[in-house]
N, C-alpha and C positions, 0 to 999 in steps of 0.2 A: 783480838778486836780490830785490827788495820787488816787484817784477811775480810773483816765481816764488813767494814767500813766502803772498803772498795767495791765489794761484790753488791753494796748497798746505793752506792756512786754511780758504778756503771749502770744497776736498776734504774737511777732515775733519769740517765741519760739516755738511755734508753725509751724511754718514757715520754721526754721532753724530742727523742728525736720525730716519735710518732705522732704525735700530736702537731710537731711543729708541719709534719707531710700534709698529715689532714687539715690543718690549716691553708696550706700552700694549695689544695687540690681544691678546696671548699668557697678561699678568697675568688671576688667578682676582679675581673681586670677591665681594663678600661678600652672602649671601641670607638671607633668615629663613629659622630654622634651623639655620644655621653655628653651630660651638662652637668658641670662641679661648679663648688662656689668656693675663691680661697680669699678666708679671711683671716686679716694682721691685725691687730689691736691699733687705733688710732693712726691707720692707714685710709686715705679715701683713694690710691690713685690703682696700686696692686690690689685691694682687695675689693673683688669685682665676679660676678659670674661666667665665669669659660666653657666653649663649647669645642673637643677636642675634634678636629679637620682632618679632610678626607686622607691624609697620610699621616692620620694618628698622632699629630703633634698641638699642643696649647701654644699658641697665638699671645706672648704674653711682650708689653710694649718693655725695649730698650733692653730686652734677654734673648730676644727673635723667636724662634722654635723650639718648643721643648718637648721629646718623644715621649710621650707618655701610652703609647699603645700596648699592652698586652703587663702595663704593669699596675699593683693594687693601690688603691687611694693614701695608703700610710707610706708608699715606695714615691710618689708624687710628691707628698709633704716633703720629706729628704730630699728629694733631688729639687725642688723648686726653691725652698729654702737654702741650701747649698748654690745654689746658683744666685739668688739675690746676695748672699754673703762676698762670695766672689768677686760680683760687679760693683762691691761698693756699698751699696743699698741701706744693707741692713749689716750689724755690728753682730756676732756669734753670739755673744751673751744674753742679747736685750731682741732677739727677731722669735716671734711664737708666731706660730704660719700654722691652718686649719684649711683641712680638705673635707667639703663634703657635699656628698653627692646629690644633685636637684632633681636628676633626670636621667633613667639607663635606656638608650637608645635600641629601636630595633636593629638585628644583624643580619648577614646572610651568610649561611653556610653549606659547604657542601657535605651530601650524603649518599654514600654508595653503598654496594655489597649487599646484603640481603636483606633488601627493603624492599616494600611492594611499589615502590614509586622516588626510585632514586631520581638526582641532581642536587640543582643550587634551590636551598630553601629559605624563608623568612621567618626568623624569629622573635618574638616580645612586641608584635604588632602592637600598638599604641590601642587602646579600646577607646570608644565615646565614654563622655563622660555625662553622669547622671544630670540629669537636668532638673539641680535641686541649686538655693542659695548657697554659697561659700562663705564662710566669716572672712575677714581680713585675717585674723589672727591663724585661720588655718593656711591661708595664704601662704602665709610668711616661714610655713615649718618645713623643714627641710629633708629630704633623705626621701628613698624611692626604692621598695621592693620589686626587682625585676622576675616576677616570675614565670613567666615565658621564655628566658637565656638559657637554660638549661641544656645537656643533655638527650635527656628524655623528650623535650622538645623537640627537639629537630630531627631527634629518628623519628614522632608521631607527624611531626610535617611532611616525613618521606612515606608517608604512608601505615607505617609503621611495620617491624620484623618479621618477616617470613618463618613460618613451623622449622626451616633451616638453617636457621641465625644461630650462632654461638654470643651470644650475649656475655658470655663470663671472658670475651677477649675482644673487647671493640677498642679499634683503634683509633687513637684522636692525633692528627698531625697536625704541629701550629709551630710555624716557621719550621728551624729546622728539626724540631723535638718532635720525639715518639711517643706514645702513656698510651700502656691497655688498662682496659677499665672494664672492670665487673658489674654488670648494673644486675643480677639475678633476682637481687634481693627485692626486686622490683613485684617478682612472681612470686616469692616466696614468703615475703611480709620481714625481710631481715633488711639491714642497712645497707643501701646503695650507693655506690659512687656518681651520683649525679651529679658531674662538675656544670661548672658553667662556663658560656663558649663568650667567644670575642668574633668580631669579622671575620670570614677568611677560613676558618679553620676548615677541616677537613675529618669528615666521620665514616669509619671503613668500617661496617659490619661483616666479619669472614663466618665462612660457612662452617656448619657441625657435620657436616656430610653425611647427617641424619634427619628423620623426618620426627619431629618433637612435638606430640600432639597434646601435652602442656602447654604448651606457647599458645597455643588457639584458642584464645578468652582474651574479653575485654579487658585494658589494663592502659595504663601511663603511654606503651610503646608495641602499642597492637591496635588496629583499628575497632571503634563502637561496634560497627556493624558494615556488612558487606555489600555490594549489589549482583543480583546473580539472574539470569537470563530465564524462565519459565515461557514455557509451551505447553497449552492444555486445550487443544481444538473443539474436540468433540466432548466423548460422555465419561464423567457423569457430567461434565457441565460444558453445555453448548460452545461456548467461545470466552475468549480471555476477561473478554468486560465483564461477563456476568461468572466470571471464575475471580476475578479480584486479578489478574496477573498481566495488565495491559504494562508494555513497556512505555511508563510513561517519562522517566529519568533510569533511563539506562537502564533498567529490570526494578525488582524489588525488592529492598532493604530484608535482612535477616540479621539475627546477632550474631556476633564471629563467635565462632563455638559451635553454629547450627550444622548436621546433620543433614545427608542426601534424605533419610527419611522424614524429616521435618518437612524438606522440600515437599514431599510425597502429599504429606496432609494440605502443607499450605496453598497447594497448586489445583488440588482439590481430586488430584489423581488416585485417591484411594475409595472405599464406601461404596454405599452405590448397592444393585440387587449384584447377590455374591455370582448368581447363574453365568448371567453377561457381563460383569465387571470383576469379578474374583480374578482372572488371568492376564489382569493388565501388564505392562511392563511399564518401566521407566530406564533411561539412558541419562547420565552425567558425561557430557563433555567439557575439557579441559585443555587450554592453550599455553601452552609452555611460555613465559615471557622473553627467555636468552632464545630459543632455537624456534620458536614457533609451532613447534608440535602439536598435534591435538590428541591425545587420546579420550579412549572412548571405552565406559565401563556400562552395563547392560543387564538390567536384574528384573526379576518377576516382583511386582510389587506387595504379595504378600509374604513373600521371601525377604523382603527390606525388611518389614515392621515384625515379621517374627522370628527372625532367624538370623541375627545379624549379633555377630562375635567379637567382632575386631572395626579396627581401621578399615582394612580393606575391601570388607562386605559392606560398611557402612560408613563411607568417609565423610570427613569434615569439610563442608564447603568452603571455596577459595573464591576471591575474590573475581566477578566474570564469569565465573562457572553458567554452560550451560545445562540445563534440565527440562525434557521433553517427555512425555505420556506418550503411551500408545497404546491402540483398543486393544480388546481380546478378539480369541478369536471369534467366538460367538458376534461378536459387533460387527466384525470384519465381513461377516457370514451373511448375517442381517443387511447389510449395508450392499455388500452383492446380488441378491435378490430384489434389494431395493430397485439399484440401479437397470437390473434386465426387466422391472415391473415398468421403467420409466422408458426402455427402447422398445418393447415389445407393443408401448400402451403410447403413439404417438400424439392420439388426439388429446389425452388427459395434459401431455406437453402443450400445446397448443391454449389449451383452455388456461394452463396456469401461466401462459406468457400474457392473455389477454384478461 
């Protein structure tokens, strides 16, 4: 039984040590800018609402500064309490001290590594608020789900993850601490490490040194949709206006997921009589963001829409991507004759200038 006892012990110690992690990973800490309120029971002078300053400390009178940056609202309680105890203040026995939080401030953080729009980003923006009455009594209720602190936020503010991203080893640096952190479960519908961030921190997605064409779908930390460059001059449809493909915000919106073929229909480069339009081509151009590269991929466009295997015959658009049509040759041919119809035939020039 004392064999079974221990083996029973360290079970639950066990238990109680993982829990206590996921608590630690899961708890909000506090940033400059948070707005707490601490109240003492038949206190009017310390119990008052605090707004934690630009070096992370509560402004609390005849205590001076108290660091509260990077630590959870029940770790605030202790140490503010303990600190009143000390000075005097309040007796161990008889001081009941309440932390709770009014208001979680937006942060900024940085984000690097394989994101489609690394640097310093903003998170938990303050949204308007509805412009509807407020009771008094809701007024007065306290506490504030921050849901824009996250994680997952601030890689979606950087853009969000490149098909190259190793997601199951992002690194989060805050002060001198390291923590990798598995968000997968984000794609795969299981439970995610989406901690929450503070100021300051630092988000390093490293590369999978592979190309993940999983990842390319809408989600938490992939972008909605892309913008990607279209060129469709001639036929089947005259010019960009009357093709739907005029760059009017940077190209035109596609969902991330889409297809060079998609492009093909959306651009209007397919259809058409099979004689003079069946031997079209289309071209994807592609700019490398670290080295500036372009490459250039180049396919007959009923080879796109029937004969496309893989990746590689038929990729997934990125974001930028160029996409340009070109005639066949029959058009090409046409077009030629046109023009020796228009040097040969100077006075028909003439008539269509006037």
């Amino acid at each position: 039984m004392g064999i079974k006892n221990s083996y029973f012990c360290l079970g639950l110690s066990i238990v109680a040590i993982a829990l206590g992690n996921t608590s630690l990973v899961r708890a909000l800490p506090l940033s400059p800018g948070d707005r707490l309120e601490v109240s003492i029971p038949d206190d009017s002078y310390f119990s008052r609402a605090y707004e934690v300053n630009q070096d992370g400390e509560l402004e609390v009178p005849y205590l001076g500064h108290i660091p509260v940056r990077g630590l959870e609202p029940t770790e605030v309680e202790e140490n503010l309490s303990q600190a009143l105890i000390d000075k005097g203040f309040f007796l161990a026995d008889s001081l009941v001290l309440t932390v709770q939080i009014l208001q979680w401030a937006p942060v900024q953080v940085y984000v690097s590594g394989e994101v489609f729009r690394g640097g310093r980003v903003l998170i938990n923006e303050p949204k308007k608020p509805p412009e509807t009455s407020i009771s008094l009594e809701a007024r007065q209720i306290t506490g504030d789900y921050p849901r824009g602190r996250y994680l997952s936020n601030a890689i979606r503010a950087a853009g969000g993850v490149t098909p190259t991203a190793d997601i199951k080893n992002i690194i989060l640096l805050r002060d001198d601490r390291e923590t990798i952190i598995d968000i997968y479960g984000i794609f795969s519908g299981e439970s995610a490490e989406d901690v929450p961030l503070i100021a300051e921190d630092r988000i390093i997605v490293p590369t999978a040194e592979s190309f993940q064409a999983e990842l390319v779908r809408p989600s938490q930390i992939t972008p909605p949709g892309i913008k990607v460059f279209i060129s469709n001059l001639t036929v089947p449809a005259n010019s960009n206006a009357s093709s739907a493909t005029g760059n009017k915000e940077e190209g035109i919106t596609f969902p991330y997921g889409s297809r060079l073929s998609q492009a093909a229909i959306s651009a209007n480069c397919s259809g058409g009589i099979i004689s003079t339009n069946g031997l079209r081509k289309i071209a994807l151009m592609r700019v490398d963001q670290i080295t500036g590269k372009t490459t250039l991929l180049e396919r007959s466009i009923e080879d796109l829409l029937s004969n496309s295997h893989n990746d590689a015959d038929n990729p997934l658009l990125m974001p930028r991507d160029g996409v340009t049509c070109y005639d066949s040759g029959v058009s090409n041919l046409r077009d030629v004759f046109r023009t020796l119809g228009d040097i040969l035939n100077p006075i028909d020039i003439l008539l269509r200038r006037f």
